[in-house]
C-alpha positions as CSV (number, residue, x, y, z in Angstrom):
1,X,-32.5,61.6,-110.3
2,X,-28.8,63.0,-109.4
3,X,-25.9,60.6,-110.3
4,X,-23.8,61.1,-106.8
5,X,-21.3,59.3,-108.3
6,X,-21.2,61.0,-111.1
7,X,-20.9,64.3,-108.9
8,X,-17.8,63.1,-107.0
9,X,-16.1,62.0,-109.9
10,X,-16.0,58.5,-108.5
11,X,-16.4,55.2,-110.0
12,X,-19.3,53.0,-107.9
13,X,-16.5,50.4,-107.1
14,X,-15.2,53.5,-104.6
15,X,-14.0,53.0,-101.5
16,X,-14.8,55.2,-98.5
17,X,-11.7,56.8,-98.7
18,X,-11.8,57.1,-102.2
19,X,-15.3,58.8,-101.5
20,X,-13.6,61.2,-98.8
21,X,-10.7,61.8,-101.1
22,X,-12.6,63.2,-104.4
23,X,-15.0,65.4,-101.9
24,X,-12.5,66.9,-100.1
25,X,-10.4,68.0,-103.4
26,X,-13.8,69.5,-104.5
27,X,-14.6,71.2,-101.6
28,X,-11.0,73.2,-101.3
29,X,-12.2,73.7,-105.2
30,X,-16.0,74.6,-104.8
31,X,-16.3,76.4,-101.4
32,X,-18.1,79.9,-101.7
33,X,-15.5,81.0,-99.0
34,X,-12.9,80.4,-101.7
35,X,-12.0,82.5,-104.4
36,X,-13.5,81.0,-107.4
37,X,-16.1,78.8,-105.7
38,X,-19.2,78.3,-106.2
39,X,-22.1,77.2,-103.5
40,X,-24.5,75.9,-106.3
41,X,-22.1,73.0,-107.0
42,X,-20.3,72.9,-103.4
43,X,-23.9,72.2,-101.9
44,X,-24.4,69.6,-104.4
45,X,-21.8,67.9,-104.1
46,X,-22.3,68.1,-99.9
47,X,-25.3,66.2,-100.3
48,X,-23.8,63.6,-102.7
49,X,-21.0,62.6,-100.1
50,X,-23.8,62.9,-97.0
51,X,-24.9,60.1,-99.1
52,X,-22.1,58.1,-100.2
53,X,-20.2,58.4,-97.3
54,X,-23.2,56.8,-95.2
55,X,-23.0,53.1,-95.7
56,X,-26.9,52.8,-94.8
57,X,-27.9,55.7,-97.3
58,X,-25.6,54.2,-100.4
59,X,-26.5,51.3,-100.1
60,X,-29.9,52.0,-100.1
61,X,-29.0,54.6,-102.9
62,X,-26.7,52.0,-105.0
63,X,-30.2,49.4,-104.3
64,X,-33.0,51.6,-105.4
65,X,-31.6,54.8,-106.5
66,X,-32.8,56.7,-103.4
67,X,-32.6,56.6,-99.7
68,X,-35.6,56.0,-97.5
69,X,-35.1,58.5,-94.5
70,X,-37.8,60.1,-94.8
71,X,-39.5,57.8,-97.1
72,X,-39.4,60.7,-99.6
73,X,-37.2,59.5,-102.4
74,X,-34.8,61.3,-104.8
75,X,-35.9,65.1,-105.4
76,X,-34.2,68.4,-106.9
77,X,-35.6,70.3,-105.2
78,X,-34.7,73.0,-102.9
79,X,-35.5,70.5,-99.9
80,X,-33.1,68.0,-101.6
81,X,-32.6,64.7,-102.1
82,X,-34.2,62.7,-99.3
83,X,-35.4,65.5,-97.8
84,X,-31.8,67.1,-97.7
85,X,-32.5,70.9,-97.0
86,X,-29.1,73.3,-97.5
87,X,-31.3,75.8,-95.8
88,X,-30.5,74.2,-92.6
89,X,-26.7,75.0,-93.2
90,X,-26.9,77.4,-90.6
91,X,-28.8,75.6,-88.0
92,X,-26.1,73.0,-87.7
93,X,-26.2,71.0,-90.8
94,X,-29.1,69.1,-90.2
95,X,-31.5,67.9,-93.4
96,X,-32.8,64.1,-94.3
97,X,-35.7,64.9,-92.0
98,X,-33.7,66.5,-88.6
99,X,-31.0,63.9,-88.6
100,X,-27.7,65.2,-88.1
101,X,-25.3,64.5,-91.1
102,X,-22.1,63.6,-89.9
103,X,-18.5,64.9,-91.0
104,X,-15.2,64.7,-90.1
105,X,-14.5,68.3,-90.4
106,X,-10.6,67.9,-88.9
107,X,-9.9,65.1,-91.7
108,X,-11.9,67.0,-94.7
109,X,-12.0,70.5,-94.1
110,X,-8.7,71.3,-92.2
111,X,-7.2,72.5,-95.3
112,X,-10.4,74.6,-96.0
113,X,-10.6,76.7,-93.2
114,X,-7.1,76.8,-92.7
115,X,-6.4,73.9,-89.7
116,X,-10.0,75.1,-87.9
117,X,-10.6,71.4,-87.3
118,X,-8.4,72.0,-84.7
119,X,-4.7,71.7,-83.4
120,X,-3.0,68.1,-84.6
121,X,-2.7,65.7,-81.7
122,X,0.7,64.3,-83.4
123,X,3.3,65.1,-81.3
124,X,5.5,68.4,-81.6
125,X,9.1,68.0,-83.4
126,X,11.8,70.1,-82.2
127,X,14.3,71.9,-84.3
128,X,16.8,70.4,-86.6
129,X,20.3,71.2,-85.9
130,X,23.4,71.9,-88.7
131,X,26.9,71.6,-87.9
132,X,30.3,71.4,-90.2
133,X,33.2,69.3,-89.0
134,X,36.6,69.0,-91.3
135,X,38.4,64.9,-91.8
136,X,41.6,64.5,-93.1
137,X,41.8,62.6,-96.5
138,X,42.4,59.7,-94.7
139,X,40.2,59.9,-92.2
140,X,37.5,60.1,-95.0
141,X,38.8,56.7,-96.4
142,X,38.9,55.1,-93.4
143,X,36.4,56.7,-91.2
144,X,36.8,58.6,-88.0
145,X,35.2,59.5,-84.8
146,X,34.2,62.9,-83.2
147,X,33.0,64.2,-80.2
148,X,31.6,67.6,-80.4
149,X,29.9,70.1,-77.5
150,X,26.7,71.4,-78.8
151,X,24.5,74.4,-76.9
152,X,20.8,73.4,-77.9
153,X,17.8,72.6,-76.0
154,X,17.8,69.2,-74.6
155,X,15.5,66.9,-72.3
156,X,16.2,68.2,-68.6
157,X,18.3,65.7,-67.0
158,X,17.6,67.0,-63.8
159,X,13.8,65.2,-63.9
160,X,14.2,63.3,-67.2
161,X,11.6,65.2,-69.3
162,X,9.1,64.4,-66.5
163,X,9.3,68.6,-65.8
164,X,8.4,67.2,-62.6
165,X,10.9,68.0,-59.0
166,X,12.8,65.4,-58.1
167,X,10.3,62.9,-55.4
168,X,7.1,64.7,-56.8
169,X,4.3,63.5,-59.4
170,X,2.7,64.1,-62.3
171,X,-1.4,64.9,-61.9
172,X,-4.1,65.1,-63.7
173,X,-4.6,68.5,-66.2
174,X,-7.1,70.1,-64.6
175,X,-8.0,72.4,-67.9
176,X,-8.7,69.1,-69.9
177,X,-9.5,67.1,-67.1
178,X,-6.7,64.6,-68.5
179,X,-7.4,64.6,-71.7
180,X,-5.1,66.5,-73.3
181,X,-7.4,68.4,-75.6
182,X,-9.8,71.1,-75.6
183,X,-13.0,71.0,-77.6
184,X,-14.1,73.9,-78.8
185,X,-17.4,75.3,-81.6
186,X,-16.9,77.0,-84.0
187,X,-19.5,78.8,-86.6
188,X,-18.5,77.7,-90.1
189,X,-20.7,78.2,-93.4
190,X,-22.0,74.4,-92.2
191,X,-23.5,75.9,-88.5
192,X,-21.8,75.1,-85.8
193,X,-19.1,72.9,-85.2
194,X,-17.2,71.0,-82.3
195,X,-13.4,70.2,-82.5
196,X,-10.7,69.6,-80.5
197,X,-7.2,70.9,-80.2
198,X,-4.6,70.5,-77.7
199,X,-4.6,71.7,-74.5
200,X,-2.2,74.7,-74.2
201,X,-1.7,74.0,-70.5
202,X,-0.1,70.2,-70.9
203,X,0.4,70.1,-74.2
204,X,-1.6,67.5,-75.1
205,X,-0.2,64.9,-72.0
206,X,-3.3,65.0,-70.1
207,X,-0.7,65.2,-66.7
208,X,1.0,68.2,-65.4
209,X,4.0,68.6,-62.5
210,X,2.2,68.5,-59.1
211,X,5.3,70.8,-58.3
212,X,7.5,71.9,-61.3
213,X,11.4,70.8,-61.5
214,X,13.9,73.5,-60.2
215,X,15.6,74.2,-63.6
216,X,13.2,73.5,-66.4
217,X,10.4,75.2,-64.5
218,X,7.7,72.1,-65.5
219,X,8.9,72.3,-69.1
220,X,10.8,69.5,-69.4
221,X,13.5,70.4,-71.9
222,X,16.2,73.6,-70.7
223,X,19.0,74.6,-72.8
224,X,22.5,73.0,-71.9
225,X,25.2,71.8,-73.8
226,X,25.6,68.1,-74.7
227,X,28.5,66.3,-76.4
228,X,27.7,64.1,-79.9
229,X,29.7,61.3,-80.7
230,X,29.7,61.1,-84.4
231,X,30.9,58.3,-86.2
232,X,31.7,59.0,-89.5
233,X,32.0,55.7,-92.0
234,X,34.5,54.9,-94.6
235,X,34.5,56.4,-97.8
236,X,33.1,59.4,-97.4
237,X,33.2,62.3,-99.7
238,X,33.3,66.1,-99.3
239,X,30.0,67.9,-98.8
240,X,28.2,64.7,-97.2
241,X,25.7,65.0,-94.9
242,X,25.2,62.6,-91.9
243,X,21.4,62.5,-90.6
244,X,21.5,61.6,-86.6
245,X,18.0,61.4,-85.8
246,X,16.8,62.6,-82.3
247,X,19.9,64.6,-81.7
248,X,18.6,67.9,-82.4
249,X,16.4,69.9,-80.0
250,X,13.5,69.2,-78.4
251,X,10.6,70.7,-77.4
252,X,7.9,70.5,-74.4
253,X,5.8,67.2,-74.6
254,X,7.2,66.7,-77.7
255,X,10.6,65.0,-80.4
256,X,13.8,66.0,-80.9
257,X,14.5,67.5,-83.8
258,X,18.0,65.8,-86.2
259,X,21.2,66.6,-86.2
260,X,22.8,67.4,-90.0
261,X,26.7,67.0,-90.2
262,X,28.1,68.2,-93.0
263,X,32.0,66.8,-93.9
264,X,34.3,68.7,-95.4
265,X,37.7,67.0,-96.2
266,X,41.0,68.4,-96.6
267,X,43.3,68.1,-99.8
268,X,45.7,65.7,-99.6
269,X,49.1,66.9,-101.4
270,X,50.0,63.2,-103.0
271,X,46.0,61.4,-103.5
272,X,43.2,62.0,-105.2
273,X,39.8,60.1,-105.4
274,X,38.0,58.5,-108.4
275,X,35.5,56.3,-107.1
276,X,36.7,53.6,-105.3
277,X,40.3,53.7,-106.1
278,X,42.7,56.2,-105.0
279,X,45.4,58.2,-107.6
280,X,48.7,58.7,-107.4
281,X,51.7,59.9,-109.2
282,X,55.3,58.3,-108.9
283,X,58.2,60.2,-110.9
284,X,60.7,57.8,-112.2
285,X,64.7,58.3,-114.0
286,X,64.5,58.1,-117.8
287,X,67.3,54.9,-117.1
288,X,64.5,53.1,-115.0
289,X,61.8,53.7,-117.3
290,X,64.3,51.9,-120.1
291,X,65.6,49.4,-118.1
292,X,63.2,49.2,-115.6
293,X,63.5,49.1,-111.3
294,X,61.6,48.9,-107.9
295,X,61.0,52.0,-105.9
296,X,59.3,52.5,-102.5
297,X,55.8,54.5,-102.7
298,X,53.8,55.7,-99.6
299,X,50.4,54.3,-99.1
300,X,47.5,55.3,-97.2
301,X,48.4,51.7,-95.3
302,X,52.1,52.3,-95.1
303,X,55.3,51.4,-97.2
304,X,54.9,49.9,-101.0
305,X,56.9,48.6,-103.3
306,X,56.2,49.2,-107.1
307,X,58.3,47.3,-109.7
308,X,58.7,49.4,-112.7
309,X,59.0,47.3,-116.1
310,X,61.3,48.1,-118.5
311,X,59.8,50.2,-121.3
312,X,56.9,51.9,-119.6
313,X,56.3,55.5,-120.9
314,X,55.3,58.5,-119.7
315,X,51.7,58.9,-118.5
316,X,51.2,54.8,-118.1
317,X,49.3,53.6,-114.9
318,X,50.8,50.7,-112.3
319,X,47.7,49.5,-110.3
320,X,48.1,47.9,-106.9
321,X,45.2,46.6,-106.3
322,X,43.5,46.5,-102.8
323,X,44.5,49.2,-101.5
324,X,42.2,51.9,-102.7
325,X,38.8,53.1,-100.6
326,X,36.6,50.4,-98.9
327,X,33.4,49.4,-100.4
328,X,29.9,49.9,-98.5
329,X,29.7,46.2,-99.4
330,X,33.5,45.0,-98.5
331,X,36.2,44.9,-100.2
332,X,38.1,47.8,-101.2
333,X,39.3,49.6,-104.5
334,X,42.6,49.9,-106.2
335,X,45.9,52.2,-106.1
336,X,46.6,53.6,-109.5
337,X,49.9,55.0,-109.8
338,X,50.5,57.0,-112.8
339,X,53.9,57.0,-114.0
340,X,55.7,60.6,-114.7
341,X,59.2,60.3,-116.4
342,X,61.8,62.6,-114.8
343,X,63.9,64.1,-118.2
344,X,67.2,65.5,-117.6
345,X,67.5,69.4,-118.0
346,X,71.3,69.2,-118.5
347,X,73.5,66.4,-119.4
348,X,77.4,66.0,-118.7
349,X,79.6,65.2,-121.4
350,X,79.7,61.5,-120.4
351,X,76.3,61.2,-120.4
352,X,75.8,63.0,-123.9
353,X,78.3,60.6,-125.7
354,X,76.4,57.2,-123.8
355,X,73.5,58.8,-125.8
356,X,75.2,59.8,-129.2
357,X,75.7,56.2,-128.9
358,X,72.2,54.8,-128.1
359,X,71.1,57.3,-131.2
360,X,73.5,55.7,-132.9
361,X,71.9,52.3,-132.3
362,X,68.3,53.9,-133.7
363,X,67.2,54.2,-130.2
């Protein structure tokens, strides 16, 4: 007696899909169409699903280790089990005594003979759209807004996507009598086959213009341009992409596509980013940096002042806190300003003897 289970490489706890799942991997393995297949093992493993995937037959299967279709019990033979005959392959994949075994060929052999199952009914995506805008530095801390003109295919705003002329309606597809598909047969290695795939006429609606609209011709979608308002968030960085979904073009009976904006941001001559926080440089007098003073610094928020304490040396870092790049949470990071000593080049004669004298006094 054949071990289906065993055949499928499924445990008996398997679910149906589990069932489906470890067939359908085999048959894109096994199938004597493919390269490498082989029908001895693809046939066997055809009958162990017909079984399994029947919850009449396994459970009469998992019961009393064979089915009772026929009444003829578990065989290896050429007729096999429960009268299961691959001879019949041909005449429409009928065995276990003239019954037809059923399959969803558009779920488990799509892949095998490449989509035959027929044309998805999920609806058609239109094409994704790229464009490249430049910000400011500050505008990439603080956000921005743009509005941009973009040629693309867009739902007609002339009927609204209906393709329909204005005061007309939409009727009934007469190739698919309103139901947006087609079903077709198709002779595969099984026999013959029925599937369905969307009708070419209405794309799958089922309804068609009674008299098509004046610019899209009964498409529904027509190229025009459109402005985008983008809104582009705080604390952005260079190279960024912002997904708008729906904004890219669409297609007949069908999604829009998404709109990718990729940021570029301009250098900014006094700041620099690390982070959160924002850097800065501030060049002080040798006398300040001894004695220490207060000195006025632009912000990216206006007008600062930074006191400078006595004795602070060269490369040292002031933070003013707050005042950095906004948080995705709130908040915002810090200002570090790094301190660059300005050193005299030449010195007057005064100046020299003020600092023979501070040498003097071992400074």
């Amino acid at each position: 007696m054949k071990d289906y289970y065993t055949i499928l490489g499924v445990p008996r706890s398997a679910t149906e899909d589990d069932i489906k799942k470890a067939f359908r991997k085999l048959a894109q393995k096994y199938h004597p169409d493919k390269k490498g297949g082989d029908e001895a093992k693809f046939k066997e493993m055809s009958e162990a699903y017909s079984i399994l995937s029947d919850k009449k037959r396994r459970a009469e299967y998992d019961t009393y280790g064979k089915t009772f279709a026929g009444g003829n019990g578990g065989s290896a033979s050429g007729a096999g089990f429960g009268g299961f005959d691959f001879s019949n392959f041909q005449q429409g994949f009928q065995g276990f005594n003239g019954q037809n075994v059923e399959f969803d060929l558009g779920d488990i052999f799509g892949d095998i003979f490449g989509g035959a199952g027929g044309q998805s009914r999920e609806q058609a995506r239109g094409r994704d759209i790229s464009i490249d805008i430049e910000l400011t530095f500050r505008e990439s801390i603080f956000g921005a807004d743009r509005r941009v003109l973009i040629s693309k295919m867009a739902v007609c705003d002339v009927c609204s996507g209906t393709g329909a002329k204005r005061g007309t309606k939409l009727v009934s597809c007469k190739t698919c009598n309103g139901k947006g598909e087609i079903r077709e047969t198709r002779n595969t290695f099984f026999g013959n086959f029925t599937s369905a795939r969307l009708c070419p006429t209405c794309s799958g609606r089922g309804e068609v213009p009674e008299t098509p609209c004046e610019v899209c011709h009964g498409a529904g979608v027509a190229k025009r341009q459109e402005e985008i308002h983008i809104s582009v968030p705080s604390g952005v960085l260079d190279g960024e992409m912002i997904r708008m979904p729906g904004r890219g073009e669409a297609v007949k009976a069908g999604g829009s596509g998404d709109l990718y904006v990729k940021l570029h941001i301009k250098k900014d001559a006094s700041f620099s980013r690390d982070g959160n926080n924002l850097l800065t440089a501030l060049s002080i007098k040798l006398t300040d940096a001894l004695l220490g003073g207060e000195y006025h610094i632009r912000t990216l928020d206006g007008e600062e002042v930074v006191t400078v304490p006595a004795g602070i040396v060269h490369g040292e870092t002031i933070r003013i806190r707050g005042k950095g790049v906004p948080g995705a949470r709130g908040g915002r990071g810090d200002l570090l300003v790094r301190i660059d000593i300005e050193f005299p080049k030449k010195l007057t004669h005064t100046a020299r003897d003020l600092i023979d004298k501070l040498r003097a006094e071992g400074l």
